[in-house]
C-alpha positions, 0 to 999 in steps of 0.5 A: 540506527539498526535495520527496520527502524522507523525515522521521523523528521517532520513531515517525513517517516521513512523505514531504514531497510539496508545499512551499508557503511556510506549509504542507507536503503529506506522507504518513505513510508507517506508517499510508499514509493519504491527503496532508493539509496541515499547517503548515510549523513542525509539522516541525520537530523531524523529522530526516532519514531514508532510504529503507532506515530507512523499509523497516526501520520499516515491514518491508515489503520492496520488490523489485527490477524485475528480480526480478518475474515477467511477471504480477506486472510486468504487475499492477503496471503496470496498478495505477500507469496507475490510480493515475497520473491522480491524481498531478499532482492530488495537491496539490488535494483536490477534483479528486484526489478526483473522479478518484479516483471516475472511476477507481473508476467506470471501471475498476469498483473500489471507491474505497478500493482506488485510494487504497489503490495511492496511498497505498502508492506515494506512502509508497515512491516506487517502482513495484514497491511496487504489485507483488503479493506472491509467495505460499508455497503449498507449506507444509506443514501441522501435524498439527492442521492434517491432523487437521481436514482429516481430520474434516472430509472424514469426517464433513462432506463426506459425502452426508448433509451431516452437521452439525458440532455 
């Protein structure tokens, strides 16, 4: 087992981020949820896995660098220079999380969405993770849908403000 390394047992993926002689710091990649510690003999019926298992467990698609636009590129840098104070603290859960609330105070976003980025960058191990997705705004509404729509700009979006019961 090296640093980095990608384990599956089950339902379980999980990323070996620190060794330690008598424990292991790993990230679940599934749920994303913050590093913990926990003792080396607890994986030990976790085989190896790859990074195109973890994506197909997960069906979350990473995207090639080359295929983002200049606003997605620039949106994922900025989210990884927030998210890049914290990672040679990754290992000490104190000071990782004073950084955190420096970061959140500084830049003045919510604590939660700066371990958001780290989690998800820490499960992938890849920048373009922390890219935004490409939205499909030209879908096409259902009849139901251009009913609503309909009544609504009929009878509620009138002058007389019109109640909807």
């Amino acid at each position: 087992m090296k640093k980095h390394d990608l384990l599956k047992d089950g339902n379980n993926t999980i990323r070996v981020l620190a060794i330690q002689p008598d424990k292991i710091l790993m990230i679940d990649c599934i749920k994303r949820t913050m590093p913990v510690w926990v003792a080396s003999s607890t994986l030990d019926y976790f085989a190896q896995c790859t990074g195109e298992g973890l994506i197909q467990t997960t069906n979350f698609t990473v995207t090639d660098i080359d295929a983002l636009d200049a606003e997605q590129r620039k949106v994922m840098y900025d989210r990884y220079t927030l998210i890049a104070p914290i990672l040679p603290f990754i290992e000490d859960e104190r000071m990782r999380s004073k950084v955190i609330s420096s970061i959140a105070i500084e830049h003045d976003i919510s604590k939660q969405t700066v371990r958001n980025y780290l989690c998800l960058y820490l499960a992938y191990m890849n920048i373009t993770v922390l890219a935004p997705r490409q939205r499909l705004d030209d879908t096409e509404l259902t009849q139901d849908e251009k009913n609503i729509r309909w009544a609504l700009n009929k009878f509620f979006y009138t002058t007389k403000k019109q109640s909807l019961m």
